[in-house]
C-alpha positions in Angstrom: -11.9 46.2 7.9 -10.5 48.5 10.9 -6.6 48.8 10.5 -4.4 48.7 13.9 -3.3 52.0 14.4 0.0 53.3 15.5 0.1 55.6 19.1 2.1 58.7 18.6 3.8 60.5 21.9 1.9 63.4 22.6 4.9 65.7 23.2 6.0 64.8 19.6 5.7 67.9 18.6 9.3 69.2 20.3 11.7 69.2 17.4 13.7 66.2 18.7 10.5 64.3 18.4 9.5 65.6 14.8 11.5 62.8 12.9 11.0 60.4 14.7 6.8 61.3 14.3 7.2 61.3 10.9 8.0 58.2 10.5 5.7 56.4 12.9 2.4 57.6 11.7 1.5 55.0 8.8 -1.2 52.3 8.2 -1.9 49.1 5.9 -4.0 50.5 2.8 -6.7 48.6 1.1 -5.8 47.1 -2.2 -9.2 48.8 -3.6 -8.8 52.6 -1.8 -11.9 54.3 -3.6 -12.6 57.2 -2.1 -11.4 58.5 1.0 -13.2 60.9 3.6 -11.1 62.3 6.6 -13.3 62.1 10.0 -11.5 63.6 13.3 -12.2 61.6 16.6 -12.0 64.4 18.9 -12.0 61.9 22.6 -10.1 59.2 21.1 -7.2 61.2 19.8 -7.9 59.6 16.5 -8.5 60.7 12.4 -10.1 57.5 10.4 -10.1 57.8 6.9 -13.4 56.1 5.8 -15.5 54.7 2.8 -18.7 56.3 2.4 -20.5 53.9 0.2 -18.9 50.8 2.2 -19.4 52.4 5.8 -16.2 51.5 7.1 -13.2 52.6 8.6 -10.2 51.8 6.5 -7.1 53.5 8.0 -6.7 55.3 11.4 -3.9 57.8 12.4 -3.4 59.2 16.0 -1.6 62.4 15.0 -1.6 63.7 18.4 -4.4 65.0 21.0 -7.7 66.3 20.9 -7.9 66.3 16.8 -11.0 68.8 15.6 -10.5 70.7 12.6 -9.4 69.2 9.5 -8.9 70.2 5.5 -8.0 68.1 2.6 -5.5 70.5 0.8 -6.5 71.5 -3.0 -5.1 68.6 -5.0 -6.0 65.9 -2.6 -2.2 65.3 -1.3 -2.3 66.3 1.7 -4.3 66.5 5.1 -3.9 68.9 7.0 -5.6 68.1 10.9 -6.0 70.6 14.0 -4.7 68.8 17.5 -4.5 70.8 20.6 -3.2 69.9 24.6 -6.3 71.6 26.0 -8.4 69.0 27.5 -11.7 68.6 26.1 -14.2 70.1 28.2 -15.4 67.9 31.3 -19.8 67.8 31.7 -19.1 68.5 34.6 -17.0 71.0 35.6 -18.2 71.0 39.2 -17.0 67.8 40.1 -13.9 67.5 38.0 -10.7 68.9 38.4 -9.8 69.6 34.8 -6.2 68.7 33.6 -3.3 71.4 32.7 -2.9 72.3 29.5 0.0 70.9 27.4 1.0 74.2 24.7 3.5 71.5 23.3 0.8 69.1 22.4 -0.8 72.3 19.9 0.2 72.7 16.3 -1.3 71.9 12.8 -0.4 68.4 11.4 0.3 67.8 7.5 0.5 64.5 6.6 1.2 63.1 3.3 -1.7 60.9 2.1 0.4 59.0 -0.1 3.3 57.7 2.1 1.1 58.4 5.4 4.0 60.0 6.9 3.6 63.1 8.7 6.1 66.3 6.8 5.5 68.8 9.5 3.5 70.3 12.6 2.8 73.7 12.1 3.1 76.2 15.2 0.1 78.1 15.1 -0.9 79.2 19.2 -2.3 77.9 21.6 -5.4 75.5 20.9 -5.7 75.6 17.3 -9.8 74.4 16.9 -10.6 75.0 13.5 -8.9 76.9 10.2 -9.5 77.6 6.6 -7.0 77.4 3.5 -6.2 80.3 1.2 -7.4 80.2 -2.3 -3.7 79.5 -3.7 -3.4 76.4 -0.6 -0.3 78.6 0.7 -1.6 79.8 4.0 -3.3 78.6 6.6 -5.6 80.8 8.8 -6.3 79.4 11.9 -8.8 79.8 14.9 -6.9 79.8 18.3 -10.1 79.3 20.8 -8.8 79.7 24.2 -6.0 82.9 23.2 -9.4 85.2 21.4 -7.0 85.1 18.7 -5.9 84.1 14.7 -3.2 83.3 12.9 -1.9 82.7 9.9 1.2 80.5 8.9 2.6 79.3 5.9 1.5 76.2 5.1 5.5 75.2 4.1 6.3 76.5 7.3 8.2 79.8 6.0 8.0 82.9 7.3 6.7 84.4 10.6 3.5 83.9 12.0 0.9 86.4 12.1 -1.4 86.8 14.8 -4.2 89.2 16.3 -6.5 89.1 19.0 -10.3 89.1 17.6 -12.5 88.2 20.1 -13.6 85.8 22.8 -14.0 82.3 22.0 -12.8 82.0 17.7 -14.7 78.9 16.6 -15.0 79.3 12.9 -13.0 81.6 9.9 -13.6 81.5 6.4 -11.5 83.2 3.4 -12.7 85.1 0.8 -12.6 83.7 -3.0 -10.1 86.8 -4.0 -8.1 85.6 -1.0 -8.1 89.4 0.8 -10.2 89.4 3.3 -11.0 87.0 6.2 -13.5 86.4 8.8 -14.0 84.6 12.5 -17.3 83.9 13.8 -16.3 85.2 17.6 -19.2 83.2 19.7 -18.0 84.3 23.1 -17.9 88.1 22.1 -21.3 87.6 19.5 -19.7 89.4 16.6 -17.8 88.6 13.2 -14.8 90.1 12.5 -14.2 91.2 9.3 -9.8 91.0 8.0 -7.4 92.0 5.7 -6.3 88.5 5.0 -3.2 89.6 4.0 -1.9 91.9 6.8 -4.7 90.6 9.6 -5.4 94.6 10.4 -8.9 94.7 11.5 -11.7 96.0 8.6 -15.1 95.8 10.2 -17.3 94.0 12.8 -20.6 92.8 12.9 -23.0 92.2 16.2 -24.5 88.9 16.0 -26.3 88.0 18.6 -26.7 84.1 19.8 -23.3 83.0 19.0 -22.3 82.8 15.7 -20.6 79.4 15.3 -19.8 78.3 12.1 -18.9 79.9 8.6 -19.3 78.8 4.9 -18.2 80.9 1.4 -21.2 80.7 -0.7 -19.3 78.9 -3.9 -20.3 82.2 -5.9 -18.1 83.7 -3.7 -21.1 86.2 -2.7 -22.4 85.0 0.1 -21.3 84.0 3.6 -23.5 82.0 5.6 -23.1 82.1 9.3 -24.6 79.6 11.7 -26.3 81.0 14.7 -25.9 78.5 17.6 -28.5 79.5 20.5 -30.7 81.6 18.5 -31.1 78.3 15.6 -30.5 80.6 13.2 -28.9 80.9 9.4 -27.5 84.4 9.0 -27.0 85.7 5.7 -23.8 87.9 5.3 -22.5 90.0 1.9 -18.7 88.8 1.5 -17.9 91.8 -0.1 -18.6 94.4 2.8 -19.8 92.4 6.2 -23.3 93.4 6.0 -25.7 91.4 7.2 -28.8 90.9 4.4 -31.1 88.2 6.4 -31.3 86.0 9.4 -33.6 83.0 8.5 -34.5 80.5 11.5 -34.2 76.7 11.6 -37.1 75.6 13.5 -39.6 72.6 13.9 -42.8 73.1 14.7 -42.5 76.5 16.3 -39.2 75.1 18.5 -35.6 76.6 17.9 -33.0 74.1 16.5 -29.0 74.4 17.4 -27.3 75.4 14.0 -23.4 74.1 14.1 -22.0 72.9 11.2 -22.3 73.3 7.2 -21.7 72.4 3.9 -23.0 73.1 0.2 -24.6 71.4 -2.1 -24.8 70.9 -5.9 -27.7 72.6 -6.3 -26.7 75.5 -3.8 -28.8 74.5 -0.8 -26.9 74.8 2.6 -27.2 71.3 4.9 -27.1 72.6 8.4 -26.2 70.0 11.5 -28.3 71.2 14.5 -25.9 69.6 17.3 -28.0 68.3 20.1 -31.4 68.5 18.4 -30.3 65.7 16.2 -31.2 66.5 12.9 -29.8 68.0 9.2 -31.6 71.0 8.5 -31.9 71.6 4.4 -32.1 75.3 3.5 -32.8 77.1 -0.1 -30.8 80.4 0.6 -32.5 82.1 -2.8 -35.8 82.3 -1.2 -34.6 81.4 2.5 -36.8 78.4 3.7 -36.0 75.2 4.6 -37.0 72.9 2.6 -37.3 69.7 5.3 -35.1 68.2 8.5 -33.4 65.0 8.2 -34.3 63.6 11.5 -32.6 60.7 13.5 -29.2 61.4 11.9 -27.5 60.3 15.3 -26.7 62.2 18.4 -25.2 65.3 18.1 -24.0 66.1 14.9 -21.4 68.3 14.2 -19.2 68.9 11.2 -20.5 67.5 8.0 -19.3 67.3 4.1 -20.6 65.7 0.7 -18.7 63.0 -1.3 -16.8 63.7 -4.1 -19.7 63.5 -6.5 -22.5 65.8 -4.2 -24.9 63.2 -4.1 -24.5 62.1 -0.5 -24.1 63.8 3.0 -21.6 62.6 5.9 -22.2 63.7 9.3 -19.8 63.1 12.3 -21.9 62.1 15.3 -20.3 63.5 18.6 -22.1 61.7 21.1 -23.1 58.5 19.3 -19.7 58.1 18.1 -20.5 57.3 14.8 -20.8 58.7 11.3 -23.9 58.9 9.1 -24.2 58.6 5.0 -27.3 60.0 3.8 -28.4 60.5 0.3 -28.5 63.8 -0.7 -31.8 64.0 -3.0 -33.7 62.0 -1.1 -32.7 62.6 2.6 -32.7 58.7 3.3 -30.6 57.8 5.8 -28.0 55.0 3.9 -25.8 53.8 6.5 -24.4 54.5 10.0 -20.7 53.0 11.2 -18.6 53.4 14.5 -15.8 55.8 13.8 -14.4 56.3 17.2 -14.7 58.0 20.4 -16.4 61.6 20.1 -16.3 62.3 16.2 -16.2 65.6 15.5 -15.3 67.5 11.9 -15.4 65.4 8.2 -13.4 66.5 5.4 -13.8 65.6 2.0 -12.4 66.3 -1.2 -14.6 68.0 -3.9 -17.6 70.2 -2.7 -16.9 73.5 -0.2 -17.4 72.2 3.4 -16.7 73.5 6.7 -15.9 72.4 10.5 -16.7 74.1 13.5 -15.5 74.3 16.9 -15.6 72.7 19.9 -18.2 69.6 20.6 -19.5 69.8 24.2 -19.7 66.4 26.1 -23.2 65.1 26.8 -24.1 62.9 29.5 
């Protein structure tokens, strides 16, 4: 059952507005909720919270525009959701005037899961795409695409926010286990930049070539795995020092594959979403082979998560606009549903998981 959902003004984020946002956002709950996966509907201005095993939509918020990046916080309580006022990129740029931005419409949303009701928006720059949590869930680190920039903010909203330029186009960032040091997959620059988490000062850089996209922390802590979007590639990185120990390709039969989004299994082996190729690529980092492609997943997959219990993958389907269950073990494809216009990131609640940046349109 889809639940009528409630429009929020897209200026809400002016502190006149905030109160009044807080109390709009709310939606009938199913007398049965099981569990809950967060999917952001980057066109439709829209984040469904969905059943897996049913394949249905149950709730849907509209917490503001252009919703990409979002992260279940810790102990479940809270999600916390990435909207920004910069349009989403028009196929074709050509022939389209694009609209202004709107830097009022930009923030971090944290909604209360349990009332539904929004606390806070977060001012974290201009066009927040994606962002990671800090290992104690007190900060929030946080990609700003169009500036070449991150931040950090507290997720209370105390305190100053940090910021430092990094790099042209920010799409991913990922924090280290120990909580010191941080890094941002800069595609538009092809490098990674290595920080002090704590103070944002610069440590290292590392050339990647092909634009590295998206980032996942091993759950060893070891290991940072960096996707590789034109090249099709898995890059290997140490999360102690930034050095880069392998670059494996994802491949079928001799032909490149995107690599965009990621997530970790039980078992260790990295599920990569290939974008406009379609597919899940399944990787064994130990001996750094895929071990097969999921094919017909829908069209363009993007961000990507496990349930609760590991045994089945969720894939947000940018250009089909729907999302797709697959079992885990046995790669069958279990169920696809309509989720909204433009679905972009999924966020679960148990297993490490990532979302990446922006999803290009597609004719």
């Amino acid at each position: 059952m889809i639940f009528d959902s409630i429009r929020i003004d897209r200026r809400a984020f002016g502190a006149a507005a905030l109160a009044a946002l807080m109390l709009a956002v709310g939606c009938t709950q199913s007398h049965d909720p099981g569990e809950r996966l967060y999917v952001s509907n980057e066109r439709g201005d829209s984040v469904v919270a969905i059943d897996p095993k049913a394949g249905t939509v149950v709730e849907r918020l509209r917490l503001g525009q252009r919703p990409r990046g979002l992260l279940l916080s810790p102990d479940g309580t809270h999600l916390y959701v990435a909207v920004s006022g910069t349009p989403v990129p028009d196929p074709n740029p050509d022939q389209v005037a694009s609209p202004p931005s709107d830097p009022a419409a930009d923030g971090i949303v944290v909604l209360d899961l349990k009332s539904l009701k929004v606390e806070r928006v977060l001012q974290v720059g201009r066009d927040p795409s994606t962002f990671a949590l800090s290992p104690d869930g007190r900060t929030l680190y946080v990609a700003n695409e169009d500036d070449g920039a991150v931040s950090a903010v507290a997720v209370d909203g105390s305190g100053k926010r940090l910021s430092v330029k990094v790099g042209k186009e920010p799409l991913a960032v990922a924090v280290t286990a120990d909580g010191d040091r941080l890094f941002v997959a800069c595609a538009g620059s092809n490098r990674l930049m290595m920080l002090n988490a704590h103070t944002l000062r610069p440590l290292g850089r590392l050339k990647l070539e092909g634009r590295p996209h998206g980032l996942l922390l091993s759950r060893d802590g070891k290991t940072l795995f960096v996707t590789i979007e034109d090249d099709g590639q898995l890059a290997f990185v140490s999360a102690e020092d930034g050095t880069l120990t392998k670059r494996i390709d994802i491949a079928r039969e001799g032909d490149k594959l995107k690599a965009i989004g990621m997530a970790e299994g039980p078992d260790g082996h990295v599920f990569v979403t290939t974008g406009d190729d379609s597919m899940v690529a399944e990787i064994d980092p130990s001996p750094g082979k895929i071990v097969r492609l999921i094919d017909h997943v829908g069209d363009q997959p993007w961000g990507i998560a496990l349930t609760a219990d590991g045994q089945a993958l969720v894939t947000a389907n940018g250009s089909s606009n729907d999302v797709t269950v697959i079992d885990r073990v046995t790669g069958k494809i279990l169920r696809k549903f309509h989720s909204g216009d433009g679905p972009w990131g999924v966020a679960g609640p148990a297993l490490r998981q990532m979302t990446t940046s922006r999803l290009p349109l597609r004719d």
